[in-house]
N, C-alpha and C positions, 0 to 999 in steps of 0.2 A: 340474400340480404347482404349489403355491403359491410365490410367491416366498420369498425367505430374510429373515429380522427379526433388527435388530439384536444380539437376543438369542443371535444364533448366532454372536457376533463367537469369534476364537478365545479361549482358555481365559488367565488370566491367566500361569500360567505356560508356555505354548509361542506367542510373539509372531507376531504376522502377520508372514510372512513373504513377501507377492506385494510385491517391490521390485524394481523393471527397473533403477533407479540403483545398486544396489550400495551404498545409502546406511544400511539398515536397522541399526539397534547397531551403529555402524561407529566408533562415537568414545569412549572409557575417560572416564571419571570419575574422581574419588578419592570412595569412603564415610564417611570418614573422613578426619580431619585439622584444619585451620585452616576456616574457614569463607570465607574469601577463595581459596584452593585448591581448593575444593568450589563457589565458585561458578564460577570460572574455566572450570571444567570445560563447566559448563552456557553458558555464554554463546555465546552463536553465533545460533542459529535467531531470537531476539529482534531482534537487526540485520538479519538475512534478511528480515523484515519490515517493518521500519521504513526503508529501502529507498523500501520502497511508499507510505510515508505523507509522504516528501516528492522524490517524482518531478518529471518534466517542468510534467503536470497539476496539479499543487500551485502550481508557482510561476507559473502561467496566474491561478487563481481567487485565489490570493494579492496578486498584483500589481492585480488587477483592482478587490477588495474595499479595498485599504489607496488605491489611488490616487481611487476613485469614492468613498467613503464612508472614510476617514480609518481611524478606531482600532475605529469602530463596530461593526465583525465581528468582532475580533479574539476575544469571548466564544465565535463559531461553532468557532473553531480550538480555544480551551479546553473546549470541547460536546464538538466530534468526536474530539479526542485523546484526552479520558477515555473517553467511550465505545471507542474504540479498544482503548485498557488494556484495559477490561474483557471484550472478547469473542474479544481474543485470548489471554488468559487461559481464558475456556472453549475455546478451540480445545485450549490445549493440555491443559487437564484431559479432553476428551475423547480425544484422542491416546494419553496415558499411559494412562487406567486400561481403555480397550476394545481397545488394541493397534491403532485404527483411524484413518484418517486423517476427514475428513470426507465425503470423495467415498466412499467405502469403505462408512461409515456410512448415508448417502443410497441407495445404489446397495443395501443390506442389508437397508432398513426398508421404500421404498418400490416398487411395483410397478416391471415393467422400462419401461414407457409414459411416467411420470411422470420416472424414472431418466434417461432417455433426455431429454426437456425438460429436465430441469434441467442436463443438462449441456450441451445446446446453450446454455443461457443464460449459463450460465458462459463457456464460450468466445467468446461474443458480448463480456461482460465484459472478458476477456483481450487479446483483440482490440481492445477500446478502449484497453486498459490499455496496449498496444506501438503502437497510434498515437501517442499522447501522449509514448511512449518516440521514437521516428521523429521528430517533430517535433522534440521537443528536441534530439536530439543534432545533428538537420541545422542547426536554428537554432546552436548552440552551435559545430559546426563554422564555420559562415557569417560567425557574429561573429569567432572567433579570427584563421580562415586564410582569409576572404573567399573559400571554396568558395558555389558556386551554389545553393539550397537544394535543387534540384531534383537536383542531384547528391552532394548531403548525404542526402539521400531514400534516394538509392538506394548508397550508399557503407556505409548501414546494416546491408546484407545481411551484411559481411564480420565483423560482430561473431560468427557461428557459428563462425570459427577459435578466439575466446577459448573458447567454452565446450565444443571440442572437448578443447583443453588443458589446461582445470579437469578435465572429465572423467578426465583418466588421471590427475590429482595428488590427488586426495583430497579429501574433504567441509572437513577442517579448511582446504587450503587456497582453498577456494570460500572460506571462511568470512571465513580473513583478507584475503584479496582484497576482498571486499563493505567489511568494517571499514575496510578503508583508503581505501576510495573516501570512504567517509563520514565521513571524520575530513578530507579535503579541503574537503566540501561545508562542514562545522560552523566550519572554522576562515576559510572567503571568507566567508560569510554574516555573522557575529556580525562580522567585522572592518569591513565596511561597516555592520553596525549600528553599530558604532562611530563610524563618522565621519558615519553621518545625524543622531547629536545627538537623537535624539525628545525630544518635551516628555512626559518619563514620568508627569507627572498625567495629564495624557490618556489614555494607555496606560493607568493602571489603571482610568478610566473607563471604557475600552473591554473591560475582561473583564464589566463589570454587563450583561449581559443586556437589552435591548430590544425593544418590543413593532413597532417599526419594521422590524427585519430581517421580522417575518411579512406586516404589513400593507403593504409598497412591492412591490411585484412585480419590479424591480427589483433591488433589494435581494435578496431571496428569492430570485432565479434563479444569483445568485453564490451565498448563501448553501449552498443544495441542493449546487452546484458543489463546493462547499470539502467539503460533508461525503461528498460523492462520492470525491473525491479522498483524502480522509483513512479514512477506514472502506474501505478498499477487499475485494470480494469472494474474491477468487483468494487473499489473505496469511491468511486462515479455514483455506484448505484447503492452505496451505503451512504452515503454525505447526504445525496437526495433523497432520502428516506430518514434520516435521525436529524435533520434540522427539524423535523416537524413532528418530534418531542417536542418542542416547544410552545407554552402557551398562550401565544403571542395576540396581539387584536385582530381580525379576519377582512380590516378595511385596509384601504391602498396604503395608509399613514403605519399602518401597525406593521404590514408586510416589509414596506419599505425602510420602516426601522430593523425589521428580525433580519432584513437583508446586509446591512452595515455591521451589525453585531456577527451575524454568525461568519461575514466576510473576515471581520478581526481576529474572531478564534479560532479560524483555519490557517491565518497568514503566520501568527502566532506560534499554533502547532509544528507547523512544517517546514517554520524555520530552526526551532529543537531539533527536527528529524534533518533536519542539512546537519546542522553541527555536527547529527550521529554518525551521517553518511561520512563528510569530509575528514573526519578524524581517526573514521576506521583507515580511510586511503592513506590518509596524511601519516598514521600509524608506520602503518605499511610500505609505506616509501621511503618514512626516517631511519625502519629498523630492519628489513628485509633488502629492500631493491639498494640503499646504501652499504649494508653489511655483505652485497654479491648474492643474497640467499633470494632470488631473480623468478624463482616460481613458485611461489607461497601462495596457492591456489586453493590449498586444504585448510579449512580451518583448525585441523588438529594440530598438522603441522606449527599453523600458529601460532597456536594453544604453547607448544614446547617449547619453540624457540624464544617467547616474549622472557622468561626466566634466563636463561645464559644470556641473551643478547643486553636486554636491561638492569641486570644483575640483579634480580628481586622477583622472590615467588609471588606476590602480591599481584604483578602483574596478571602472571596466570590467570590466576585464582579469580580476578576482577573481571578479565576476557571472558572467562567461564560463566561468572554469575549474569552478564549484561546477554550472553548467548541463550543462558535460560530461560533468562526474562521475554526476553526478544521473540523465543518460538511459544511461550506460553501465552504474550500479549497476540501477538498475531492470531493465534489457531480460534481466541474468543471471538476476535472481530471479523473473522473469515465465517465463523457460522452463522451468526448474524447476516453479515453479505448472502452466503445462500439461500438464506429463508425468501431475504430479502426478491433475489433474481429469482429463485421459482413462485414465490404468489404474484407476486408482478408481472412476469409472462407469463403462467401456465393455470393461476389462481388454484396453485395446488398448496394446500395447508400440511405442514407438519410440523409436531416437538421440534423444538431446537437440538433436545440432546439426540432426539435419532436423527434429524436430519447431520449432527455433528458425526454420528457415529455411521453413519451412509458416505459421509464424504470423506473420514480419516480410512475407512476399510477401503475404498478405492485408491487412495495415497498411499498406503501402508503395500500396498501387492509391487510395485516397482523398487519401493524404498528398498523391500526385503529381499528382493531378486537383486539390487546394486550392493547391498551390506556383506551376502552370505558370497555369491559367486565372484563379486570386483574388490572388496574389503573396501578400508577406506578413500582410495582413488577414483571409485565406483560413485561413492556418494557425491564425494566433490565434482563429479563432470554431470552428475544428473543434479545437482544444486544449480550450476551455472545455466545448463538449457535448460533448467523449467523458467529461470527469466528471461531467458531469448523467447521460449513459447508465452510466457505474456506479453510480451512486448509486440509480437503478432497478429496477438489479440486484440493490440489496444483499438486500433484504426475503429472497429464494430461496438465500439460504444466511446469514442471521442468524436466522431463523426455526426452519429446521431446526436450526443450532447449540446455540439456548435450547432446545428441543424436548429433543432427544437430552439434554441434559446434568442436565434436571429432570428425567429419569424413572430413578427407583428401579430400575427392573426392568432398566436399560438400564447404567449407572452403578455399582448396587452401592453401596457405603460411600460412593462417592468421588461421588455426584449434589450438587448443588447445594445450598448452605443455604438455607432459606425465603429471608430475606433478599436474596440473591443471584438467586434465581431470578426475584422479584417483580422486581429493579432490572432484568436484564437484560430483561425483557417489555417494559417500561415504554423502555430502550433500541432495543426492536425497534418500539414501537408510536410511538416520535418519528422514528424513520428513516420510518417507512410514510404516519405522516401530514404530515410535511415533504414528502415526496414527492406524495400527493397535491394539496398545496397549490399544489406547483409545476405539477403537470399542468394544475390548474386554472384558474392562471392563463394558461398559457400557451392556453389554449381561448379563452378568455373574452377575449384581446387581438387 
């Protein structure tokens, strides 16, 4: 029997309904009304994402890029972030008009062989995705309450109570939960922007694009990092699955509005998480790569130095709080993403909190072998490649993304404008050959 092709997603009016979270149309709208009412509605799944674009691993290849090379990358941040906008905008135009998430989609189109690959890849992904969570929260613990890392490591398992207890309260309040962590992260970060003082002519010399970041290898291996970290793979296949919380009309008019709404609340979103990105670098460049302090690669490090360099504990102490926030927001939307990627390819149901606790005990066995035997220098070099190993990743579900959303037969009314479609190729053909750039060098050194 052949397999099944996208084209057999269900029918626009009777919505996919294989949901194990109980999350499917679970959240009202208003159709009508004010237009700040009708967005309100839709706002949610946008920050669920944006989460992910400034995690643990962000502020690894951020710290790394602003301290090693000043303002010079910061263009990489303004690359990846757009790019970002735009394919999680197709995530969610796919989501809306085929009723499918993107695992769903994948698992629909292509044989069960390839199905099967792709989703070990992903999990491979995800599993970088909650080291990077592991690491930070144990560092962020370590800084605050002078806990041991090694037992920050492992202190991280108990985060499966929080998301037993999201579990019975509802998707809105997963929702407002996530928002609040991130209104933490937004309000310590910029406030230390504040007192690092950058010389902002430099700063916008640093969004102009450079032939240096290709040609330094160096340069390039953070660079790959940051877009690793920022484009991440797993918020593809969570975007496409939490826009459709919403319970929107099931005709072309209803879709094509949930489509403009939830496009706002992701552009929205992830332009907060640029702010978050740019100001850890911008940080980074004002008070490190100017003061000579040129390899601030450890977030602990940079934990110590923000007090003598800026003259004020507050710093610190603010670095630390937006680092907790940061691994505690991630590691919730990361478990979510796996439920998501295994019922979607493998139609395999489980808890959240075990499948939370299945993917941190896989993360937690590297974390603890970098902590006890490398100490902290250990952790910083495995924070950095687990973003180069997403960023490896990405090609195996941005590919399929642009694929599915340019095709007429798959899409309907609602496929892709010429326009869009070209940009987004063109977005998957700079992910693929960045990536091979970086393989390259890494051979050839």
């Amino acid at each position: 029997m052949p397999p099944p092709t996208l084209a057999d997603a269900p029918a626009w009016n009777s919505p996919n309904t294989a949901d194990g979270n109980g999350m499917l149309r679970s959240v009202s709208v208003n159709e009508s009304g004010h237009w700040i009412r009708r967005l309100l509605g839709f706002m949610g799944p946008g920050y669920l994402v944006a989460v992910g674009y400034m995690d643990p691993g962000n502020w690894a290849t951020d710290l790394a890029g602003g301290s090693s090379f000043g303002y010079s990358l910061l263009w990489i941040i303004m690359l990846s972030n757009l790019m970002a906008i735009l394919l999680q905008i197709l995530a969610a135009r796919l989501g809306i008009a085929t009723g499918m998430d993107l695992a769903q989609a994948c698992r629909a189109h292509y044989s069960r062989r390839s199905a099967l690959a792709q989703w070990v890849i992903c999990e491979i992904a995800i599993c970088a995705t909650d080291l990077a969570e592991v690491i930070g929260t144990a560092i962020a613990l370590n800084l605050l309450f002078n806990i041991p890392l090694a037992w920050g490591v492992t202190l991280t398992v108990l985060d499966v109570l929080v998301v037993l207890w999201l579990q019975q309260r509802g998707f809105r309040y997963f929702e407002a939960l996530i928002i609040g962590l991130l209104s933490v992260i937004f309000v310590c970060i910029v406030f230390n922007l504040i007192l690092a003082q950058p010389q902002w002519r430099e700063v916008a010399a640093g969004i102009i694009p450079n032939s240096q970041t290709i040609t330094d290898p160096a340069m390039l291996y953070v660079a790959i990092g940051i877009i690793g970290a920022t484009v991440m793979p797993h918020n593809l296949y969570l975007h496409s699955s939490t826009v459709q919380t919403r319970r929107y009309a099931l005709d072309e008019e209803g879709r094509r509005s949930a489509m403009k709404w939830a496009s706002i609340d992701v552009v929205i979103a992830l332009l907060l998480a640029l702010v978050v990105n740019a100001s850890i670098l911008i940080t980074a460049a004002a008070v490190f790569h100017a003061s000579g302090h040129r390899e601030v690669a450890e977030i602990q490090d940079a934990y110590h130095l923000l007090t003598p360099l800026l003259g004020t504990g507050l710093a610190s102490i603010l670095f630390g709080l937006a680092l907790l926030a940061s691994g505690q927001s991630s590691t919730l939307t990361a478990t979510l993403a796996g439920q998501i990627v295994m019922e979607g390819y493998v139609q395999l149901k489980m808890r959240p909190w075990l499948r939370r606790l299945l993917t941190r005990s896989i993360a937690i066995v590297p974390a603890l072998i970098a902590t006890i035997y490398y100490g902290e220098s250990g952790t910083a070099k495995l924070l950095v490649f687990s973003q180069v190993v997403l960023s490896l990743q990405l090609p195996f579900a941005v590919i399929p993304l642009v694929r599915f959303t340019s095709d007429s037969k798959r899409m309907g009314s609602f496929v892709n404008p010429r326009w869009l479609s070209l940009l987004a190729w063109l977005v998957a053909g700079i992910i693929v050959s960045l990536n091979g750039a970086m393989l390259y060098g890494l051979l050839m050194n």
